[in-house]
N, C-alpha and C positions, 0 to 999 in steps of 0.2 A: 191199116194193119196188114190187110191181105192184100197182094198182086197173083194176079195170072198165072199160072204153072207154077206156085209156091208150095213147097215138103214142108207139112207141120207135124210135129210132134209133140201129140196132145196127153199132157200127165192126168191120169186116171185114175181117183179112188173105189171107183165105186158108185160114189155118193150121188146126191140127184145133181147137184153142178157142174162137176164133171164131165157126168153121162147125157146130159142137156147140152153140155158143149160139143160133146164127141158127134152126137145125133144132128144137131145142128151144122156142124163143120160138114157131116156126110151130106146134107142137104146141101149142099153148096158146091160140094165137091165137082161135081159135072159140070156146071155154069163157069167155076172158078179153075178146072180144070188141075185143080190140087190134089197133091198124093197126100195122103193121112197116115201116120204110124201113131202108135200111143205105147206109152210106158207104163208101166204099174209095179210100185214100188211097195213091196209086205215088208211091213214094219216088224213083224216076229214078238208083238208086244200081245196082240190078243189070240194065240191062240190057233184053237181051230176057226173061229172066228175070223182072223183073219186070212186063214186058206180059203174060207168059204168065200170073201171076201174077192181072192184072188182068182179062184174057179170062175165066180161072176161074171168078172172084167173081162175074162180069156173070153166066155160064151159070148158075153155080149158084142166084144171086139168082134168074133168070128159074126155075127149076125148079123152088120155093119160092113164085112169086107174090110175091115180096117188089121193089117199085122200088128199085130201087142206081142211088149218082149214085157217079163214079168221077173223081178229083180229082187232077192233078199238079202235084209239087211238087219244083226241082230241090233236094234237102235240100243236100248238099255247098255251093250257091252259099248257102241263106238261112243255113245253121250261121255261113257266114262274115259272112254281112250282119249276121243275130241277135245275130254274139255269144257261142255255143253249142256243144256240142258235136255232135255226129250225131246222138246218140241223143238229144240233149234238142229240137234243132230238127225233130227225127222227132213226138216227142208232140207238140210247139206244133203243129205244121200240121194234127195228126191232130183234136188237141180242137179246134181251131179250125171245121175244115169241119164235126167233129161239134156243135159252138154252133150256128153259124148254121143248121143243117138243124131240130136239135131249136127253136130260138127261132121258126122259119118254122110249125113245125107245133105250138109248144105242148108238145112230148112230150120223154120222160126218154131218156136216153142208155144204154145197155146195153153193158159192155165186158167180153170176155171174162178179165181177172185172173181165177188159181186157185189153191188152197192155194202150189204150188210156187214161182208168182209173188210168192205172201207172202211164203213163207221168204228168198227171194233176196232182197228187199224189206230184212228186218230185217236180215240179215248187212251189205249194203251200209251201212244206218244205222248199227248198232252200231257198224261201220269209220270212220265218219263221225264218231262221239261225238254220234252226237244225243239227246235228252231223248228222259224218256218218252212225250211225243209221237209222236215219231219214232218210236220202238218199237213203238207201237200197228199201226205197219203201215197196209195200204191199209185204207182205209175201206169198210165192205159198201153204203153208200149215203152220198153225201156232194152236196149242192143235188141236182140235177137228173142225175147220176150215179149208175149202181147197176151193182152186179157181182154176177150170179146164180150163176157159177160159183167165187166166196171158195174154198167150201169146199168143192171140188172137187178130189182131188190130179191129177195131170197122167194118171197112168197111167188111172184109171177116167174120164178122158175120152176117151182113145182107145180104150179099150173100149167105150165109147156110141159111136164113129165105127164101128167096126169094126160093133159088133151093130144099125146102124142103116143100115148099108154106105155111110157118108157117107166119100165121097172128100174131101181134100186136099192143100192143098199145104205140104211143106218149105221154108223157105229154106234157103238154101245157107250165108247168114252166124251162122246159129243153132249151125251146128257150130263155128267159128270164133272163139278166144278173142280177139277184137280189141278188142271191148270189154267194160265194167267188167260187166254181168250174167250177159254170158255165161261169162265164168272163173267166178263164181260156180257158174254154171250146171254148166258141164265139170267143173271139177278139185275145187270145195270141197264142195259138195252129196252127192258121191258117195262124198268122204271122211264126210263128218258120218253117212252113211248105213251104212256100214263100222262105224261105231263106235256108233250105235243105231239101226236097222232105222226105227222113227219119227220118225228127227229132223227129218224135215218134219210131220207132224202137231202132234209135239210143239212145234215153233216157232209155228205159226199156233194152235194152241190158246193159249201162252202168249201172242203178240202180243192175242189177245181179253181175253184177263182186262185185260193194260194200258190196251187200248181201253177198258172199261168203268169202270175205273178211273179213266182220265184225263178221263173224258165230266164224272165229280165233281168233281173239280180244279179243270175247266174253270169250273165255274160257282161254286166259292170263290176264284176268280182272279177273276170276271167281279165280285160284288161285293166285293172287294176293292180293284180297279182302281174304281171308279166313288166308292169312298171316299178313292182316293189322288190321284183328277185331277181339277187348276185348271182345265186348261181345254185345248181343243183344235182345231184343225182338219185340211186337207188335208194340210199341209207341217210340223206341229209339234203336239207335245204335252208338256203339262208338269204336274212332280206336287210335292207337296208332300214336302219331304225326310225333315221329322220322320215323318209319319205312313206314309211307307214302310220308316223305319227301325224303325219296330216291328212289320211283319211278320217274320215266320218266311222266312228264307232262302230256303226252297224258295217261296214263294209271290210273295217281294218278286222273286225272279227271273223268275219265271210271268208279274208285273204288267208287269216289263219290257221282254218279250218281245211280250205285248201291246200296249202302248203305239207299240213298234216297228213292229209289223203295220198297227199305224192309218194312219200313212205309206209303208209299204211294204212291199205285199201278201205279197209273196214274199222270206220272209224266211232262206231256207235256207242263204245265205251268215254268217249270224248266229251266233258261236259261245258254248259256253258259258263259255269265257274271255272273248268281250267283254261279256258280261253280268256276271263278276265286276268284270270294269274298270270297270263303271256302276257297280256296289254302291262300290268301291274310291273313287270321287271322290265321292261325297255325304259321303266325311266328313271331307273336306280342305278344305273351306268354299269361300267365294265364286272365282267365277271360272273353276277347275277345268274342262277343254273337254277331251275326247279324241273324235279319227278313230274310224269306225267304218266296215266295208263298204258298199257301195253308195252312197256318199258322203252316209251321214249323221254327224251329228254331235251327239256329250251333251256338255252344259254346265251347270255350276250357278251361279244366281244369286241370292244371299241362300236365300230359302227355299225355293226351287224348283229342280227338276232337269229342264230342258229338253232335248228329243229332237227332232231337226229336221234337213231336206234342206239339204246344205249350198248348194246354187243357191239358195236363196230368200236367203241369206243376205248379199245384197251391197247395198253401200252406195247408196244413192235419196237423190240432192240433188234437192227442186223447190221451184218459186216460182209463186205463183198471185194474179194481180192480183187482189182482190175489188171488185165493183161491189156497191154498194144494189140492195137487193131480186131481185141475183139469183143463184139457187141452182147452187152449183157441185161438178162431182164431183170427189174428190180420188182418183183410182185407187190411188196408192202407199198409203194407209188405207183404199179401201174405204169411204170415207163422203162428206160431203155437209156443206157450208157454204154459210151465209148471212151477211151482214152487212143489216142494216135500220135504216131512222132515223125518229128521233119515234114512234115506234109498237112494240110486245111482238106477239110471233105468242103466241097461246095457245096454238095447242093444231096440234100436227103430226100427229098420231095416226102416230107413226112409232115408233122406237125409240132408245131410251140416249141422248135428247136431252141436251145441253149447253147454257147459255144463257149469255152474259155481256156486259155493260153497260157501257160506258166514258162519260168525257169526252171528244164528237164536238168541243168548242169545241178541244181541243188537238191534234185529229189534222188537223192543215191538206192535207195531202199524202196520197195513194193509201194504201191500206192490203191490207199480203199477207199470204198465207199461206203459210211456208215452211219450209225443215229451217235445223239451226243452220248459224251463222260463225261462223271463225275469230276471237273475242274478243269475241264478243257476252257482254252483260253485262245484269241489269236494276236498277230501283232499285226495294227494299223499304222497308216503315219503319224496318226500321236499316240501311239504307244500301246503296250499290251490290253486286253479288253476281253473279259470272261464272255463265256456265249451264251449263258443264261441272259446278261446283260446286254448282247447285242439284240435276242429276241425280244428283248421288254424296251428295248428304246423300238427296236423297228414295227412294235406292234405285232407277232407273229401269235397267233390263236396258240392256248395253253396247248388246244388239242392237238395242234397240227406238231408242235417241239420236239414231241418225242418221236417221233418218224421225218423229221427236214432231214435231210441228204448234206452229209459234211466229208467231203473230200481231204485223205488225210492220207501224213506218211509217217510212221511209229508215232511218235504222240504226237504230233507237230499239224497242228489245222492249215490245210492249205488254202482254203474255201467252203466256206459257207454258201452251199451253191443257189447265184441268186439273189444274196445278201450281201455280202463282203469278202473280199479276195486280203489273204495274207501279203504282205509287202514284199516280205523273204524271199517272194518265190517271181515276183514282179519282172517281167522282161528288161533284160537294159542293152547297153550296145555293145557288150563284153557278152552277150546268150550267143551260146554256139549250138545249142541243139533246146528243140522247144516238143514242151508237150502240151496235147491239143485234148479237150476234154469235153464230150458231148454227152447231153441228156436228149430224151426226148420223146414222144408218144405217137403211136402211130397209129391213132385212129382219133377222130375230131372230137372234139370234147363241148 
């Protein structure tokens, strides 16, 4: 957890965990040759209470030689701005001022979580039906986060307070079953405790084995997932249906859930019934779309199973004059077209160049670059062929239709770029002058 000349910044309630950690970390301090900061975040929910709270943390910081920067936050107003509930816009504010303090200095974050904290930890998940994931419990060190005090039960830290005569402070809301940890806290704990004297050890010993266990998982999920995915970015990822239909349930779920994460981060709204609903439509074939929380969205398309933010998902009409030789961006794709005459660019040193050639003697009129119309049509060598019908023969994602790049001149499709080139416009040994038509991206995809 800790190396040699390591900056922590240690978040501070008050409470005896905490101040058991802060006191502990100063002991250490010299040996480990560590700078200490601590944060203290007033929640604005109790009061004077919680100034008094905050006065504490200041003195006691100062009695320790440790700097405390003391930070507020009216939680009640962001819960409601957030989104959130109390207790979850409490953490956001709290990680938050702890990032930017540890990002400022480079150093790891130190939070007082303890056995007890675990246990209450797994019983809420269990409640929840989360994976083994979830069961794993906190993490003893997770990026730039570490908990010295994991495996620490609650009772043998107030015994280090007591034999180290470190004062603190109680809240007053900790006695009070108002929220979902602290019922656990009061009424379930002390039953489970009734019925075996270690059922807190014994849960956090168990939550480790799953941690260690899932740590392996983890990494036959990760090549697993890397054999099942076409391809991916910010807003969407998509896999191959056959070859996640021959994983192993547990593992095609795991990829899922993955894949999930790629677009969005926090995925605890995620259940394991909508991950069957994923499994459920890869075998009902093309087309198949279900709702999913946080407004995303699975859909399969011929042979892929697409996962994607349903905002990116809306329809982009554009038209884009092209002039000779000059290079223009197309933001709706993300790429970059050129049209050029009498002359071939050789060589772009760019990426996924496109090139294509027409007869410039036939295109008398402006030539754009646009999404489709209503009864655009082109003409093949057997004959004319609507372009809704060349996407449905060629397999083209519904999603993708209404933003494909169709090169036109007044109504007349000269290409469907990528797809199929109009005949019309075809070079023959009668072309006296030729236009040169480039796409392309310029940066690796």
């Amino acid at each position: 957890m800790l190396e040699k000349g390591d900056t922590v910044v240690v978040g501070i309630s008050g409470g005896a965990d905490s101040c058991a950690l802060l006191h502990f970390l100063c002991f250490l301090r010299e040996k480990y040759d560590l700078k200490i900061l601590a944060v203290h975040v007033n929640h604005c929910i109790r009061g004077e209470e919680a100034d008094m709270d905050e006065k504490f943390v200041e003195d006691f910081c100062r009695s320790l030689s440790v700097p405390c920067k003391s930070v507020s936050y009216d939680i009640k107003k962001k819960a409601k701005e957030w989104k959130l509930t109390e207790e979850e816009a409490g953490r956001e504010a709290r990680y938050k001022e702890f990032q930017l303090l540890a990002k400022e200095h480079n150093g790891k974050i130190a939070v007082a979580h303890n056995m007890n904290d675990q246990a209450e930890t797994i019983i809420m998940r269990l409640c929840r039906g989360s994976g083994m994931k979830g069961l794993g419990g906190i993490a003893p060190v997770r990026g730039n986060i570490i908990r010295p005090l994991i495996e620490c039960s609650r009772d043998s830290i107030e015994k280090y307070c007591k034999k180290n005569g470190i004062e603190y402070r109680t809240d007053s809301t900790n006695h009070m079953d108002i929220y979902t940890r602290n019922k656990i806290r009061l009424n379930i704990l002390p039953l489970l405790k009734e019925i075996n004297e270690n059922a807190v050890e014994n849960m956090a010993r168990t939550s480790a084995i799953i941690y260690d266990e899932e740590e392996y998982m983890e990494s036959v999920t990760e090549k697993e997932y890397k054999s099942c995915l076409i391809s991916s970015n910010k807003n969407e990822v998509s896999f191959s249906i056959e070859k996640l239909s021959n994983l192993h349930t547990v593992i095609k779920r795991r990829v899922l859930r993955r894949g999930i994460r790629d677009i969005k981060k926090d995925i605890k709204d995620i259940t394991h019934k909508n991950i069957d609903d994923i499994v459920d439509i890869m075998t009902k074939g093309t087309g198949k779309k279900i709702n999913l929380p946080m407004g995303i969205i699975c859909e399969t398309e011929y042979e892929k199973l697409k996962i994607y933010i349903s905002n990116v998902e809306k329809k982009c009409n554009y038209r884009y004059s092209l002039v000779p030789e000059r290079k223009i961006y197309i933001k709706e794709l993300d790429k970059y077209v050129m049209i050029s005459l009498n002359r071939q660019k050789k060589e772009f040193g760019l990426f996924n160049v496109c090139t294509k050639v027409f007869d410039y003697d036939k295109i008398r009129n402006d030539v754009y670059l646009r999404t489709r119309q209503q009864g655009d049509y082109i003409t093949l060598k057997n004959g004319r062929k609507k372009v809704k019908d060349i996407f449905i023969d060629c397999k083209v994602p519904s999603k993708e239709r209404d933003i494909f790049p169709i090169l036109a001149t007044d109504d007349k499709v000269i290409s469907l770029v990528g797809l199929r080139d109009c005949v019309e416009f075809y070079i023959t040994e009668d072309t006296k002058s030729r236009l040169y038509f480039y796409i392309w991206e310029e940066k690796e995809k």
